[in-house]
N, C-alpha and C positions, 0 to 999 in steps of 0.2 A: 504493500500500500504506500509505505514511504517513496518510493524508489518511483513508480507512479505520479505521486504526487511532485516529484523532483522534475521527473520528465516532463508532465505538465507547465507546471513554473520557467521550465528551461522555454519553452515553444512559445508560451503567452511574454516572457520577457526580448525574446527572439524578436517579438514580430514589435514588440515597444520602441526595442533599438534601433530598430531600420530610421530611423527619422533620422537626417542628415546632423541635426544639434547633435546629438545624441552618440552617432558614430566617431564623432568628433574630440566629445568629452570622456564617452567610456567605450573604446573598441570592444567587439564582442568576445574579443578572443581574452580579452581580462576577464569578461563576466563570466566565461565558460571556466577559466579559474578558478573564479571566486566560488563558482557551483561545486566543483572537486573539492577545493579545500572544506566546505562544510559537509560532506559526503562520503559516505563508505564507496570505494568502488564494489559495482554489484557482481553480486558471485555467480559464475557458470554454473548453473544447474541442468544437470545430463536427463536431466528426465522430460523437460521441458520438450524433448525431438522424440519420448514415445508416444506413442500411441495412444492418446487418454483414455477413449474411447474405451480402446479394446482390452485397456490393463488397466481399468479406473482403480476396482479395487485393492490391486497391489500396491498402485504408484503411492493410494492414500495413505494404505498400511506402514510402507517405507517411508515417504515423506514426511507422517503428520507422528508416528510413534513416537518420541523423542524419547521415554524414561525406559526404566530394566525392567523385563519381562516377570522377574521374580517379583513375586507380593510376598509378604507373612504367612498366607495359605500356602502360594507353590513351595516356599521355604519350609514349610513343615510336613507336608506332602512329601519332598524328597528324603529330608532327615527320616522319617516313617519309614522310608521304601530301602534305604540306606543302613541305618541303623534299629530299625526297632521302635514300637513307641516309648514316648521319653518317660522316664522314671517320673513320675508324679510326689511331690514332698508329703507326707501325708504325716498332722502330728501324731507324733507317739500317743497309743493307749493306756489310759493309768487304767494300771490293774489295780484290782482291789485288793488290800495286805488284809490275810486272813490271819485271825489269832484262834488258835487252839480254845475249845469251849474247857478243858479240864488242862489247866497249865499245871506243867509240875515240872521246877529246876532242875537243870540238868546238873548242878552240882548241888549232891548234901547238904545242904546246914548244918543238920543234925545228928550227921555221921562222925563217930571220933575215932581218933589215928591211934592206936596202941603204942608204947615204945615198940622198937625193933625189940624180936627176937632172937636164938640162934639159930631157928629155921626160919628163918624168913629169906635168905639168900636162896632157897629151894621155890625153882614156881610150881604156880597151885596150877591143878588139874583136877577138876573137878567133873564127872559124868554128867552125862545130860538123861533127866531123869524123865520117862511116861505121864506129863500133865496132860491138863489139858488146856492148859496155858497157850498159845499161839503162837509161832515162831517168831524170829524178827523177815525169814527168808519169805516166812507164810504171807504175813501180813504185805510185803512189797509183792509179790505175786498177784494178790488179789486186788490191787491197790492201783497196778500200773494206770498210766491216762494212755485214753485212746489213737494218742500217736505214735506211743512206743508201743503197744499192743500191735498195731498197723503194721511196723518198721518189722517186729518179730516175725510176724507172722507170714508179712511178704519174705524175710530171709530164711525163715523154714519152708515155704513153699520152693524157694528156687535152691536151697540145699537136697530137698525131696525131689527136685526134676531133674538135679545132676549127680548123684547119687543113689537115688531109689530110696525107697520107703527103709529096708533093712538096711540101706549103704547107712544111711541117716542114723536110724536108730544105732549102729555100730561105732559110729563116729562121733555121738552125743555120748554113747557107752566111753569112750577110749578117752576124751575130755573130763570125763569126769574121773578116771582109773591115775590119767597124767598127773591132777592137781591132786586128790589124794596123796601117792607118792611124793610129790612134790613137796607136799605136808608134811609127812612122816620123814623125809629126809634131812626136812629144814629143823622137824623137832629133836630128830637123834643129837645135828649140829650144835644145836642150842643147849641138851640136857650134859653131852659128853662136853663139851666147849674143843672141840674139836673140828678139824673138815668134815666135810663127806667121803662118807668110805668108801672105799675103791669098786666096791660093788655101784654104788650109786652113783661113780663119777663116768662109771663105762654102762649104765644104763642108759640106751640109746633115748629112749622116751620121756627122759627130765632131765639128763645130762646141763641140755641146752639152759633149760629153765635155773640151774643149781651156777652153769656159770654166768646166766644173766646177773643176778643180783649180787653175788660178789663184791661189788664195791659198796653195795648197800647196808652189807653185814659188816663190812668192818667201821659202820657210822652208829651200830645198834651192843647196847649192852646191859645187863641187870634187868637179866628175865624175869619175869612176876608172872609170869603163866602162860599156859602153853595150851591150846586145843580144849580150853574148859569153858565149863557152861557158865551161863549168866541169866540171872533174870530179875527182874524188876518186881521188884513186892507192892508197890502202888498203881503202877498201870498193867502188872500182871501179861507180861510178856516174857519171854525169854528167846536164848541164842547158844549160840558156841565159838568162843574168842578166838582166834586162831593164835594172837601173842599177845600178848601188856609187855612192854619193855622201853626202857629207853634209846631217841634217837635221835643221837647229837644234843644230849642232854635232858632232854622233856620226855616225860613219862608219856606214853602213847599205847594207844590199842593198834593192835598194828595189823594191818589184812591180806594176806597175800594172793594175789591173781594172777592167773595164766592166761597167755593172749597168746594167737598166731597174728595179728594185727598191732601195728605200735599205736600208742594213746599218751600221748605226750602230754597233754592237758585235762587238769579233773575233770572237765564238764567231759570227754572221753568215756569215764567208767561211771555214767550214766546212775544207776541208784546206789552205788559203793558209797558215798557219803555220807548215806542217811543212815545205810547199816551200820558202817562206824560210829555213825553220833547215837545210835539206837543203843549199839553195846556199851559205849559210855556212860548213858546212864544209869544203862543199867548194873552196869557195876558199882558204880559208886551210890545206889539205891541196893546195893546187896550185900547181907551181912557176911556172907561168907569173905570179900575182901576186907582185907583192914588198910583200905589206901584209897584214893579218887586220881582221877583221873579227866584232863582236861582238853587234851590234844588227840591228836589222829594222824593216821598214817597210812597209805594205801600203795603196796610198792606191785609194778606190771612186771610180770618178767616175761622173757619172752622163749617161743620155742629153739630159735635159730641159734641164742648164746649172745645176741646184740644188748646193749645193756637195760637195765631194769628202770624205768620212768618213777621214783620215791613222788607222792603227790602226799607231802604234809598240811594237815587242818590246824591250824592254830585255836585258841580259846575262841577268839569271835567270831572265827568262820562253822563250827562246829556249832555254837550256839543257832550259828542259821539253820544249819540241818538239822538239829535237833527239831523246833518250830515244826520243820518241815515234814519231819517225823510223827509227830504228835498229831499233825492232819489227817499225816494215810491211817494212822492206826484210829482215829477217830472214825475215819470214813467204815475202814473193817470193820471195827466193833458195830455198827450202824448198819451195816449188809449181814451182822452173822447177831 
């Protein structure tokens, strides 16, 4: 339009200066100057010689588009097709903190310590007697949430599609045969304070497990029991300790497991936690100990001989599982 209006102005001033005054005082060939210098010179445009006609709505598409074909939709459109859709920030869920309807301390009050005596360097082993008291292993069995219930039960199905029904049941047999032994080699070590004996170092089927933890036995000392029963005289549960001893100083219930899988981190051995803080209290709710106990201890050994994962509870971490405990076994007592 500019550029128009210039050409106009140039024609109608054209035809002003034809008057002889006028050629005289301002030749045209200034004014034709003076028009450039206030003026863009006009740009070739290549489309002007197509066809308009025939290419209208191309020419317009090209000519008149000037901005990026990308909007905020097409830009999200492609990241979608590209990558996925986007993670959406969603605030966290506050769970609700449930409290136990029948609390009861996980440490004593009103339990007292005896002096030492000269047996007491001897650990207790105590039988696990026919109640009908409920285990601690019962009660997390009955108790499990419906996502580890899930998880199991899809891992026993596709153990049973690649082994068979009897592979399965032979191989749950042999796991449980391993960690027995396992037991019973770890308690000879502890009663004789000795190695393992050469029967049990060339047992092909704990070998591994005896030298996984190796390093973790020489951080443990001042056995207080071995393989004995426990149970709670006020919430009326009971168990079977696999150790009480100290490790790296602090008195500990201490749990041994066998894994073909490494678990590096607690949350790993899944309800192990609870069982420990389960047996805690329940020994220091039992008269047969004359000591409490505050800590935990969960040591993975493994089949291969790779080293043992020690997962220590401290007082306030145990204090959590315990809570945690008092729930399942609320929930049992509540179904039975």
């Amino acid at each position: 339009v500019r550029m128009k209006f210039l050409q106009l102005l140039s024609g109608k001033l054209e035809i002003l200066f034809q008057i002889p005054f006028c050629q005289k005082q301002f030749p045209f060939v200034c004014l034709t100057t003076s028009v450039c210098l206030h003026s863009k010179k006009k740009k070739v445009n290549g489309y002007e010689h197509v066809d308009q006609e025939k290419y209208k709505n191309l020419v317009y598409s090209v000519t008149s588009y000037k901005t990026s074909a990308q909007t905020p939709e097409t830009i999200f459109e492609e990241d979608n097709l590209l990558y996925g859709p986007p993670d959406k920030h969603r605030p966290p869920v506050k769970t609700e903190i449930k409290n136990p309807k029948n609390w009861v301390p996980l440490i004593n009050p009103n339990k007292r310590i005896p002096p030492l005596n000269s047996d007491s360097h001897l650990p207790r082993k105590i039988a696990l007697q026919n109640t009908k008291m409920p285990s601690v292993t019962r009660v997390l069995q009955q108790t499990v949430s419906p996502q580890q219930a899930f998880y199991l039960e899809r891992w026993k199905q596709k153990m049973i599609q690649e082994l068979g029904k009897e592979g399965f049941e032979e191989y749950t047999k042999n796991l449980f045969l391993q960690g027995e032994l396992f037991h019973a080699a770890l308690e000879s070590m502890f009663l004789s304070e000795e190695t393992a004996t050469k029967e049990q170092r060339d047992d092909v089927t704990i070998s591994g497990y005896i030298s996984s933890v190796q390093h973790v036995l020489e951080d443990i000392s001042e056995v207080k029991a071995l393989e004995s029963a426990v149970q709670h005289e006020t919430l009326q549960y009971l168990g079977l300790v696999d150790c009480v001893a100290k490790y790296r100083g602090q008195l500990c219930v201490i749990d041994w497991k066998t894994s073909e899988k490494p678990k590096p981190f607690l949350k790993n051995t899944f309800d192990n936690p609870l069982q420990v803080a389960a047996y805690i209290g329940a020994i220091n709710h039992d008269a047969n100990y004359d000591f409490q106990v505050r800590c935990g201890l969960i040591v993975v050994a493994y089949k291969n001989g790779s080293p043992a994962h020690p997962h220590f509870m401290g007082p306030g971490l145990c204090s959590q599982y315990w809570n945690k405990w008092l729930l399942r076994l609320e929930a049992y007592m509540d179904r039975n």
